[in-house]
Each structure stands twice: as C-alpha cells, then as structure tokens.
Rosetta silent file (secondary structure, phi, psi, omega in degrees, C-alpha in Angstrom):
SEQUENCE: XXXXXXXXXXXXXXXXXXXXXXXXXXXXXXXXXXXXXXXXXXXXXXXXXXXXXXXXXXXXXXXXXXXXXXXXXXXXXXXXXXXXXXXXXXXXXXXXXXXXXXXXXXXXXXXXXXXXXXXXXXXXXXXXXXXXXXXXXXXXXXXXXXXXXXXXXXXXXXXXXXXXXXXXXX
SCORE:     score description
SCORE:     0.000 S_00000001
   1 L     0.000  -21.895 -176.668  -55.781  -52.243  -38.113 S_00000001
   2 L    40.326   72.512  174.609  -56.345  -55.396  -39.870 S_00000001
   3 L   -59.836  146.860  179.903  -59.108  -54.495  -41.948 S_00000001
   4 L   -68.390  -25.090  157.779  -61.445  -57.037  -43.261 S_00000001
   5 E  -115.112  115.015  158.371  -60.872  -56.079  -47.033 S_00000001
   6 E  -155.348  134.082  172.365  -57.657  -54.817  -47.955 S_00000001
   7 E  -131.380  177.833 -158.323  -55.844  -54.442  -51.595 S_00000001
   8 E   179.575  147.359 -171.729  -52.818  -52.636  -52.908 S_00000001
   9 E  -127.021  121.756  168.210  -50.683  -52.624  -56.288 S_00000001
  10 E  -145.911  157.152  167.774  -47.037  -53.177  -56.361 S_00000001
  11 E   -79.302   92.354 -171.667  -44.045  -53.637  -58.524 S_00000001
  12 L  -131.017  149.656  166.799  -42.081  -56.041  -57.719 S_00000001
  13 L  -139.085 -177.015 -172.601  -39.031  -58.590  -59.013 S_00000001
  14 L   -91.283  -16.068 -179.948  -36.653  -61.439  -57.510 S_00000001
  15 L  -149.087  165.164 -158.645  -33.848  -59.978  -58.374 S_00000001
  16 L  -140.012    6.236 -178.018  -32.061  -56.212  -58.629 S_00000001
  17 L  -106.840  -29.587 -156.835  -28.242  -57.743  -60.183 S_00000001
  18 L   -85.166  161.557 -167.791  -29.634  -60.026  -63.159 S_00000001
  19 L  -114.384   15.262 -179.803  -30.544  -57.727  -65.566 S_00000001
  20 L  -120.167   16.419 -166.829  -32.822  -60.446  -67.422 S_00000001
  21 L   -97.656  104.980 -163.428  -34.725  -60.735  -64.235 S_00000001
  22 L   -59.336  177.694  178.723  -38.584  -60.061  -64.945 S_00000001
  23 L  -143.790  160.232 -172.406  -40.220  -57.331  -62.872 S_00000001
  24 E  -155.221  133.830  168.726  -44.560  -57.992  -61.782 S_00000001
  25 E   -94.842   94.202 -177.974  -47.255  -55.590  -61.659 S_00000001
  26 E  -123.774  134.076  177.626  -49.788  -57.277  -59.311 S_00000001
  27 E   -91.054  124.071 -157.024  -52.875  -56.305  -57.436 S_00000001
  28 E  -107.985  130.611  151.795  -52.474  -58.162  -53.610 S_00000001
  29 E  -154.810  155.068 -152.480  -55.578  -58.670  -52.060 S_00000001
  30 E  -123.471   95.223 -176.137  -56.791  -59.648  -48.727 S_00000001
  31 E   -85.852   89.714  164.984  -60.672  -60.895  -48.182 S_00000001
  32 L    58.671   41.815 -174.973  -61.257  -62.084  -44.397 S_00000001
  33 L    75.852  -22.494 -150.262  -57.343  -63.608  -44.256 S_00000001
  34 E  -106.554  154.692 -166.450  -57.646  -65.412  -47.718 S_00000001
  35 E  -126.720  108.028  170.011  -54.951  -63.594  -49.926 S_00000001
  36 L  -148.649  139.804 -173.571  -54.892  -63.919  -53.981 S_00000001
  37 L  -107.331 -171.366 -177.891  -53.155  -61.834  -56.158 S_00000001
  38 E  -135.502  101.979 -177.387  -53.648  -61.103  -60.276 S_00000001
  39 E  -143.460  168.915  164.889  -50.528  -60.094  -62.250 S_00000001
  40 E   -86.348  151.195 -173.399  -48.693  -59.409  -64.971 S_00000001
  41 E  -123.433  145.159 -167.621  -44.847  -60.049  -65.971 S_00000001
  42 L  -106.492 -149.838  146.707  -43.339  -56.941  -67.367 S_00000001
  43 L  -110.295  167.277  169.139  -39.297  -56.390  -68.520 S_00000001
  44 H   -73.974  -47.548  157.946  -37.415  -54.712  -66.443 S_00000001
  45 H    -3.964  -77.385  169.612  -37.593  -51.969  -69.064 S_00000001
  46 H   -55.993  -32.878 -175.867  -41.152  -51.855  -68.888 S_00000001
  47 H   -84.420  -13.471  146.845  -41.507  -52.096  -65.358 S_00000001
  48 H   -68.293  -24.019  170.363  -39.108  -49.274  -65.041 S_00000001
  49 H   -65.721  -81.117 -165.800  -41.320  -46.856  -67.362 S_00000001
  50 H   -55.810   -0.027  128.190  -43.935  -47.831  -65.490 S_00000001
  51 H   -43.824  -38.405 -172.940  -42.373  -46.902  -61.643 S_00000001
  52 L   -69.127  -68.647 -125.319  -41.494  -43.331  -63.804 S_00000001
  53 L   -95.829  -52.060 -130.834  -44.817  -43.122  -65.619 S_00000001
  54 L    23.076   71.139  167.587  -47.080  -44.993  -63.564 S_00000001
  55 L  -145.253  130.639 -161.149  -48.818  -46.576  -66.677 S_00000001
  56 L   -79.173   31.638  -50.901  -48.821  -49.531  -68.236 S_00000001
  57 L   -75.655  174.314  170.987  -46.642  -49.755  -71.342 S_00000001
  58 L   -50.871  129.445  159.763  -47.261  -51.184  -75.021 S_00000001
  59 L    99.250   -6.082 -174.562  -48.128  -54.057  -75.283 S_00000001
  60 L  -108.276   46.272 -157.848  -49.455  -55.360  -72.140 S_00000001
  61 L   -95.224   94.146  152.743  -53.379  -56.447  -73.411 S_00000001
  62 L  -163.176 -175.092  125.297  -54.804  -59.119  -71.420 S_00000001
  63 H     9.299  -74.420 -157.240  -57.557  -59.668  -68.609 S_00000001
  64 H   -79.999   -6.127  172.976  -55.480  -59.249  -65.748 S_00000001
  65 H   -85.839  -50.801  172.082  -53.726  -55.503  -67.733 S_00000001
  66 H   -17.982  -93.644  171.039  -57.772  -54.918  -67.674 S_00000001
  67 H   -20.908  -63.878  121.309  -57.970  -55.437  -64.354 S_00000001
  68 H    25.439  -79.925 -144.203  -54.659  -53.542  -63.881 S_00000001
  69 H   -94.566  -29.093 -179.022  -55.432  -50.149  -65.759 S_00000001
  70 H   -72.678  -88.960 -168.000  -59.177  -50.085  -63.755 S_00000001
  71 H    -1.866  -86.128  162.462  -57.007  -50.395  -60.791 S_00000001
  72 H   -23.397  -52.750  171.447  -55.029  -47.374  -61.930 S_00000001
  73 H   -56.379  -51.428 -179.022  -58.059  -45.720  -63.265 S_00000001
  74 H   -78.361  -28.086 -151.035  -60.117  -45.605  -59.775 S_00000001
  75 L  -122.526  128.990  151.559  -56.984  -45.317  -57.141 S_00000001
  76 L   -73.554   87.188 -177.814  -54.510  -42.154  -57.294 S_00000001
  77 L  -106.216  165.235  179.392  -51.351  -44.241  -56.611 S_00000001
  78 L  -169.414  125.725  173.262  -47.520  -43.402  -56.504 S_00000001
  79 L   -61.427  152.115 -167.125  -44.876  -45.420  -54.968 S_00000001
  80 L  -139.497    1.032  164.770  -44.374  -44.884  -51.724 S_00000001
  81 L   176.220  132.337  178.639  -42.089  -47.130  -50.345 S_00000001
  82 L  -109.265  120.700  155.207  -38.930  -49.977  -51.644 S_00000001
  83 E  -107.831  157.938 -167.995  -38.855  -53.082  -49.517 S_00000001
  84 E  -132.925  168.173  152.826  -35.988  -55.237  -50.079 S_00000001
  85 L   171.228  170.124  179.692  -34.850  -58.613  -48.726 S_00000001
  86 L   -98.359  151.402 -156.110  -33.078  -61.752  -49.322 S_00000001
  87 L  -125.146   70.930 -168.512  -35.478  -65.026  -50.128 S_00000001
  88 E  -113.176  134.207 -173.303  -35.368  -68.495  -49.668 S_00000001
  89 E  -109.794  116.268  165.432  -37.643  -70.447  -50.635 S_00000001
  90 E   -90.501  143.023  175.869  -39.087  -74.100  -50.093 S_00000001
  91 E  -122.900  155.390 -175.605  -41.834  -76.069  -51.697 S_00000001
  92 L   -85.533  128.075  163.451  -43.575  -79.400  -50.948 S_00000001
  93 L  -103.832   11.029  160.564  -43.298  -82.562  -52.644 S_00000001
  94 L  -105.715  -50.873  178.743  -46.197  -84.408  -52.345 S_00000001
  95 L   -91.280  100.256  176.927  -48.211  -80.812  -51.924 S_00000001
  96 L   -67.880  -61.404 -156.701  -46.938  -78.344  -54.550 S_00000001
  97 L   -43.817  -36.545 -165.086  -49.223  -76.297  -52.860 S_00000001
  98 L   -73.388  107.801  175.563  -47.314  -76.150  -49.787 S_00000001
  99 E  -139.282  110.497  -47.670  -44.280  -73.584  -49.744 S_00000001
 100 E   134.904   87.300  178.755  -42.315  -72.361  -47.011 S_00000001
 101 E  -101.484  143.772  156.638  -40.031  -69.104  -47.209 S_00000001
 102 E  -111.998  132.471  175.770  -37.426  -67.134  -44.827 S_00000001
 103 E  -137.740  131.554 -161.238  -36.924  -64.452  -45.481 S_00000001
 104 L  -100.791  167.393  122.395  -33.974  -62.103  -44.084 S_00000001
 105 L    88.977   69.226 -152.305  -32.139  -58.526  -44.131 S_00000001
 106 L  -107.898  107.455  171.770  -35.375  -57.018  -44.445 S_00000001
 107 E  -150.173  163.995 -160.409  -34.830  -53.340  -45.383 S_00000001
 108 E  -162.318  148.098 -178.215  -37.078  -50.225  -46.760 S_00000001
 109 L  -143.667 -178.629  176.818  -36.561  -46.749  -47.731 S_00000001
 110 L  -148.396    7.544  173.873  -38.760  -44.038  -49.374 S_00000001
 111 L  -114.438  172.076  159.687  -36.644  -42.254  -51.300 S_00000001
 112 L    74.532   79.725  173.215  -34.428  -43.704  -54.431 S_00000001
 113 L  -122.453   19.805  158.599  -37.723  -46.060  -55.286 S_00000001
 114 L   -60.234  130.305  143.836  -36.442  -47.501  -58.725 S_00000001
 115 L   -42.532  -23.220 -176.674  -35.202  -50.988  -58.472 S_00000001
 116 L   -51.654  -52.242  179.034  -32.539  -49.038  -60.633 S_00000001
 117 L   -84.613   37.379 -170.999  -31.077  -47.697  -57.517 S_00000001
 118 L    17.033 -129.437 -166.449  -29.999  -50.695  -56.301 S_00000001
 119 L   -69.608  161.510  155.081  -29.397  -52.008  -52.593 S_00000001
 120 L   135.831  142.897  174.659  -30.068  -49.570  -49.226 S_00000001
 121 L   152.569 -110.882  170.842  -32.146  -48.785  -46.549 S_00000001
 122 L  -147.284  142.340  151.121  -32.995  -49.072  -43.137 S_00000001
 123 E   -68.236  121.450  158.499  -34.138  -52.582  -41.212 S_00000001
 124 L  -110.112    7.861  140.478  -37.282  -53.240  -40.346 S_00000001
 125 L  -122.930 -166.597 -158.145  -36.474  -56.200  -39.065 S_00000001
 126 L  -104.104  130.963  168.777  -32.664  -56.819  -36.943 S_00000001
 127 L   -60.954   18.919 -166.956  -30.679  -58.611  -39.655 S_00000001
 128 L  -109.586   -3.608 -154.631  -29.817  -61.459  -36.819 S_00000001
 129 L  -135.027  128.227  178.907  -33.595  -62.345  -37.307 S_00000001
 130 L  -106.509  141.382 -169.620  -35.720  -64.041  -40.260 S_00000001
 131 E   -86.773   75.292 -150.967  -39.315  -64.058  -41.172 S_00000001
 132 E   -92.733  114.824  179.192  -40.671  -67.559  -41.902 S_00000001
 133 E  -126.630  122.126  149.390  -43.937  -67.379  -44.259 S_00000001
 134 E  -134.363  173.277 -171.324  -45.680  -70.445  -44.794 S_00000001
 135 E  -155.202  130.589  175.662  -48.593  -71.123  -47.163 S_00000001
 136 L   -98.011  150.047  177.807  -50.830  -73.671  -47.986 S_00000001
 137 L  -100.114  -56.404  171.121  -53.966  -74.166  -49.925 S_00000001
 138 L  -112.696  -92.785 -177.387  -56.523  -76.524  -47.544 S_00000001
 139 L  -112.598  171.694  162.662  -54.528  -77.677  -44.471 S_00000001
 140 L   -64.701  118.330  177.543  -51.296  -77.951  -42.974 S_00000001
 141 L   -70.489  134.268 -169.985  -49.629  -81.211  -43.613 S_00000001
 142 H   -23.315  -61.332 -177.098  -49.546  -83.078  -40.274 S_00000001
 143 H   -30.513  -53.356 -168.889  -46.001  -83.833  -40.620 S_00000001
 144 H   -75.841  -19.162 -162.920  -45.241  -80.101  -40.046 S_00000001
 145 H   -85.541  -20.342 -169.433  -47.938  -78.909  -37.679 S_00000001
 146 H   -99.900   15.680 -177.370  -46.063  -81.370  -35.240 S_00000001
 147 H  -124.783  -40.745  154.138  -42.727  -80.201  -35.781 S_00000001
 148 H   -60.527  -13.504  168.995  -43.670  -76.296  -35.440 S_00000001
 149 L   -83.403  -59.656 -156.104  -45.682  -77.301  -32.249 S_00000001
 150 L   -54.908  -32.159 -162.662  -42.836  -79.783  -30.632 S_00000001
 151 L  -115.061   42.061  123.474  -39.882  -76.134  -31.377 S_00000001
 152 L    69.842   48.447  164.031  -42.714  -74.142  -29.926 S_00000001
 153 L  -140.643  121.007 -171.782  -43.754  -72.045  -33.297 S_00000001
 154 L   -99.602  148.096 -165.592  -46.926  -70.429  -33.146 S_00000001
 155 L  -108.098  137.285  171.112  -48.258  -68.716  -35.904 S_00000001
 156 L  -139.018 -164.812  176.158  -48.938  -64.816  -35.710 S_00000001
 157 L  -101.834  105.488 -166.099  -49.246  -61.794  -37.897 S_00000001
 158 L  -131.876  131.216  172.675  -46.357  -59.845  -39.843 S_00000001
 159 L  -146.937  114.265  167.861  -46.675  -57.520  -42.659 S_00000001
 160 H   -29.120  -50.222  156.043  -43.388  -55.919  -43.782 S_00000001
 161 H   -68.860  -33.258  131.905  -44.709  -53.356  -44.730 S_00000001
 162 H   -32.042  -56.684  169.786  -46.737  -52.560  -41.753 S_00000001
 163 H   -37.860  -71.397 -169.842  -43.458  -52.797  -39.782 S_00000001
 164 H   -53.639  -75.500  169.877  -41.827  -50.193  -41.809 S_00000001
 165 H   -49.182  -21.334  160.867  -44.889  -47.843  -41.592 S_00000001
 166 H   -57.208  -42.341 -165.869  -45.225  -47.887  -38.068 S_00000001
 167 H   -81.522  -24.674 -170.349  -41.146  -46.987  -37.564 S_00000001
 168 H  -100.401  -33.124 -179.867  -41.784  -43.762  -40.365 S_00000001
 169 H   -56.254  -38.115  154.397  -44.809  -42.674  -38.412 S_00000001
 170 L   -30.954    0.000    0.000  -42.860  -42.223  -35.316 S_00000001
C-alpha cells in the first residue's frame, strides 16, 4: 500500500554458519521514503532467547534498549516470517555514504523461525535473478547515475518482504 509512515522490529544477523556472528534487534522505519533504523547488537545467545521469549535479555541498558522495550511495550509482536539471502555488498570511496548491494537466493518461510534452524524456504524471488539496493545520503554520484541510465536501470520499488506476503496471501 505504501503507506506514508511505516515501522516494524526485526531480528536479524549476517550470518547463520559462524557461530560468533552477532545477531540485531532493530526498529526499521519509513517516514515519506526516508528510512533510519535504531538498534542494538545482541549474541547469538541472546538474540535466540529473545526470538523464544520475545524480551530483551540482561544486560541490554541503553537509549536505543529504551526505545526497544517501548516498542515491545505498545505493539503485540511475534515473528512471523524468516527471510534469508545471500549479500554482497559494495561501498564508495570517496562517499562512504554511498553503498551498493545484490542481493540473491532470496528465500522465506513461516515456520522453523529461529536462525537456529538453519537454511530453507521457498523463493520469493527466481534464484537466476538479484536485487540491487543502492543507498546514498544527499545525491547520487554522477559517475553512477550515467552508467545506470546508459544499461537502462531505472529505479523502482521492492520490499522482500512484501513479495513474500503477497505469494502467502494467495
């Protein structure tokens, strides 16, 4: 529907093999297009009690756990849905701001919704095809705007999770 205000709290990490691999509690939110999240870095430990518990363990006292536990406090949440994919990521070197991901092999399920429970799920998008996010802080560096115009890439809207919920409403 592409609401004008929209937020949401998820769990998420970079990786499901290393087992030192942090897990993040973050509140995503989206004002009129502009996107900024607030988070926290958990263990995986913690961030598995909190997928079980859905609370935020010992020990997590700051601002943004504030922020966090009102979140929690106001919204009846429960996961509802593990998206997965592979990640690659670029960044700019004269604009750190500037980063540029693809990202493939896009898949989501709604059962099994530990990180615990490793790999599986259905595509939402055809694994032949990758998802190219880029993001900037004030403009687009020139260089780039002319090399996504000249191989005829146009910018539109994709939200993974959208995808996915459309295909389980069917």
């Amino acid at each position: 529907a592409k609401p004008y205000y929209k937020e949401k709290m998820r769990l998420r990490t970079y990786s499901l093999t290393d087992s030192n691999a942090p897990y993040f509690l973050e509140i995503k939110k989206k004002i009129n297009k502009v996107v900024s999240k607030r988070r926290i870095t958990l263990s995986r430990e913690q961030g598995e009690y909190f997928n079980r518990e859905i609370k935020l363990p010992e020990g997590t006292e700051s601002q943004i756990a504030n922020e966090l536990q009102y979140y929690l406090d106001t919204h009846a949440i429960r996961p509802n849905i593990f998206l997965r994919y592979e990640r690659y990521a670029l960044f700019g070197k004269e604009d750190s701001s500037l980063r540029v991901t693809f990202d493939q092999n896009i898949l989501a399920r709604r059962d099994r919704l530990s990180f615990s429970e490793g790999d599986g799920g259905d595509y939402v998008l055809s694994p032949d095809l990758y998802l190219m996010e880029i993001k900037f802080e004030n403009a687009m560096p020139l260089w780039l705007c002319k090399i996504l115009s000249e191989m005829k890439i146009y910018s539109t809207s994709f939200s993974k999770y959208g995808r996915e919920y459309k295909e389980h409403c069917k």
